[in-house]
C-alpha positions as a printed Julia matrix, in Angstrom:
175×3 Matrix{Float64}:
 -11.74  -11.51   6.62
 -14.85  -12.02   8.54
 -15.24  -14.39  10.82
 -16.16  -17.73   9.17
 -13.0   -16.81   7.59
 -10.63  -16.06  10.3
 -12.07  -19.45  11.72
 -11.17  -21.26   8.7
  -8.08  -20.14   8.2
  -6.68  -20.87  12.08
  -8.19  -24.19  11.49
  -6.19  -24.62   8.61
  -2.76  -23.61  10.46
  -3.84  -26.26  12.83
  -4.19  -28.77  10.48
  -0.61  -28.27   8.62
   1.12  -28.2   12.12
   1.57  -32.78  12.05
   3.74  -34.81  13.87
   4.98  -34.69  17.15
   5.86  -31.51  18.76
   4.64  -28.67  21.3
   1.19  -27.16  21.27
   1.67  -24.11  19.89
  -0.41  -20.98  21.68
  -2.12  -17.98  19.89
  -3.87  -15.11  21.72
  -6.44  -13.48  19.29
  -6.88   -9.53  20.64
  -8.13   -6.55  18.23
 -10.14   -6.98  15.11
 -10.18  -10.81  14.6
 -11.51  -11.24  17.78
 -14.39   -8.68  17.58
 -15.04  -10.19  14.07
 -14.94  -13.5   15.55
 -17.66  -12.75  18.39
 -19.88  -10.47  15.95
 -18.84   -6.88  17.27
 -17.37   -6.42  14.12
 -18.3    -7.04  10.34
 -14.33   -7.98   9.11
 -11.02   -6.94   9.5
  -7.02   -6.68   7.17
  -5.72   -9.55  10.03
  -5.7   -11.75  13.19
  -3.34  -10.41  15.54
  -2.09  -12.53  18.52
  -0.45  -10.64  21.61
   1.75  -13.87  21.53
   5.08  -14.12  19.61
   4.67  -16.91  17.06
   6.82  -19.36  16.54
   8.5   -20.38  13.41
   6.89  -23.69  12.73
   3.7   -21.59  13.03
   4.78  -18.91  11.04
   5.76  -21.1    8.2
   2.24  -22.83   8.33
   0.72  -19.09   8.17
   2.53  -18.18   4.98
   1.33  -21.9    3.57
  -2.52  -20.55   3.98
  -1.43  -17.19   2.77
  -0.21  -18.73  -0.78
  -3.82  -20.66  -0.74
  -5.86  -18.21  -0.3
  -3.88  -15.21  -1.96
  -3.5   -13.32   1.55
  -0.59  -11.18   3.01
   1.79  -13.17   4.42
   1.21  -11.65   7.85
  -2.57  -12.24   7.58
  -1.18  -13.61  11.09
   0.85  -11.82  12.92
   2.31  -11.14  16.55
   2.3    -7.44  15.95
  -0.1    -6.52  18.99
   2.55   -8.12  21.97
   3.82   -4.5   22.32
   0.59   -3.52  23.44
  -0.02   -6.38  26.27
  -1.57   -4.27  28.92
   1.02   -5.22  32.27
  -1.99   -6.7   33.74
  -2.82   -9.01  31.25
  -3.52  -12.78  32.83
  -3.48  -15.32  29.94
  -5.55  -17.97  32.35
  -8.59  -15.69  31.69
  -8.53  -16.27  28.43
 -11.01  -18.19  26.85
 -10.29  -21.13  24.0
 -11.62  -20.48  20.64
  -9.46  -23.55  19.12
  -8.03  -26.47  20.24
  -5.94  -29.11  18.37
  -3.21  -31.15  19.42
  -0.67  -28.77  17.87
  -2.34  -25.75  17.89
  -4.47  -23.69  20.91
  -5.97  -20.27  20.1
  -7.05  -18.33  22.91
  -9.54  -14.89  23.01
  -7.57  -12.11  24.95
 -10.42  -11.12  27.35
 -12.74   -7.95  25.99
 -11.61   -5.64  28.71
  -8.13   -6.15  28.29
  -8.9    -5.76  24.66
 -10.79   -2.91  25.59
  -7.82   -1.33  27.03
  -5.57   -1.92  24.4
  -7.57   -0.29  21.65
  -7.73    2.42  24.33
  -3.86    2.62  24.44
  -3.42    2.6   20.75
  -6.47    4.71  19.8
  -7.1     5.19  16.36
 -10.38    6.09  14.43
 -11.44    2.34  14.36
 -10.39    1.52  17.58
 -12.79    4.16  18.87
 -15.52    2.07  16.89
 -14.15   -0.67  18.61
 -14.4     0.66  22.1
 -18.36    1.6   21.39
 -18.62   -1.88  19.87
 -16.84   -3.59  22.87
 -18.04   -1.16  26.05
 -21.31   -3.19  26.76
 -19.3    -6.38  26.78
 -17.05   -5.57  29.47
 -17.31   -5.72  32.99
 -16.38   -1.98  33.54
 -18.58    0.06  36.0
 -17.71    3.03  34.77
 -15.71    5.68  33.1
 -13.65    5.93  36.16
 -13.32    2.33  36.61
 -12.2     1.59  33.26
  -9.68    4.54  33.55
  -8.44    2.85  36.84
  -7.52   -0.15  35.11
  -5.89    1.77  32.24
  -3.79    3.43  34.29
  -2.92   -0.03  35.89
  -2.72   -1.62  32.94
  -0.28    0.64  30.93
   1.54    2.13  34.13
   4.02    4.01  31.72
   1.62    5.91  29.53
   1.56    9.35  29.75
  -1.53   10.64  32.13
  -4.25   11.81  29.58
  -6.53   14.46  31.66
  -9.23   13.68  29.25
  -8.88    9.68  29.82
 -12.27    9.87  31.73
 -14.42   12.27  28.93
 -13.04   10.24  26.61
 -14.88    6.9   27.79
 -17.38    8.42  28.91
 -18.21    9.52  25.56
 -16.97    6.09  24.44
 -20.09    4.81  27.03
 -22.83    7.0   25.84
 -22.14    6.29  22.08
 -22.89    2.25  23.44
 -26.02    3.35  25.76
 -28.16    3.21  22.36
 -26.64    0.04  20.88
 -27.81   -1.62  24.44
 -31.16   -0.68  24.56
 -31.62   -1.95  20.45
């Protein structure tokens, strides 16, 4: 899904959630939301750092049988990654209905995440994402892993690691 999709298809959720009920809330963090602000061509799902509900989950699989996707195209599966400092009031909205609000997890917190979880695409990730944080340096951004994920193991190479994670971005800057 790119993100014209991805937008689509939360719009769609939105509109099969009727009646009268709570406003439902959805915090995009990981691919989706790189796809969604152009960091990132597409990605296999939208994962939301909040637990969805079951009148949400039911509209999910509804769009899922549409449009021949997995049935957790939309999924909660990145809430045992929240970084412990995570603030859900910095979030920004990136859809609003009466029934349904989808918020952007903030790109340093998603920065740290990927970080926590590293894989080969996260590491893409982290070059893609590095000049959109707010990060000062390698040492800063280690700071607020460390804060962040308080339990983690300490990594001696945290610090390389970004920085390497930095000068792979230093190009994409300047282009």
């Amino acid at each position: 899904m790119g993100a014209t999709e991805i937008r689509d298809y939360l719009q769609e959720v939105a509109d099969l959630l009727t009646g009268d009920g709570p406003q439902h809330t959805l915090i995009v963090a990981g691919g989706a939301l790189l796809a969604w602000q152009g960091l990132r061509e597409s990605t296999r799902d939208v994962d939301s750092v909040r637990r969805i509900d079951p009148e949400v989950r039911a509209a999910v699989e509804r769009v899922a049988r549409a449009h021949d996707l997995a049935f957790d195209w939309l999924n909660d599966h990145a809430a045992g990654f929240l970084p412990f400092t995570f603030m859900e009031d910095e979030c920004s909205r990136l859809l609003d209905s009466s029934r349904l609000l989808v918020l952007a997890a903030p790109l340093d917190q998603v920065f740290l995440m990927k970080l926590y979880r590293l894989s080969a695409q996260d590491y893409e990730d982290l070059i893609a994402l590095w000049n959109r944080c707010e990060f000062t340096s390698p040492e800063h951004a280690a700071g607020l892993f460390r804060e962040a994920y308080p339990h983690a193991p300490e990594d001696p190479g945290l610090v390389s690691l970004i920085a390497d994670v930095q000068k792979a971005a230093t190009p994409r800057a300047a282009t």
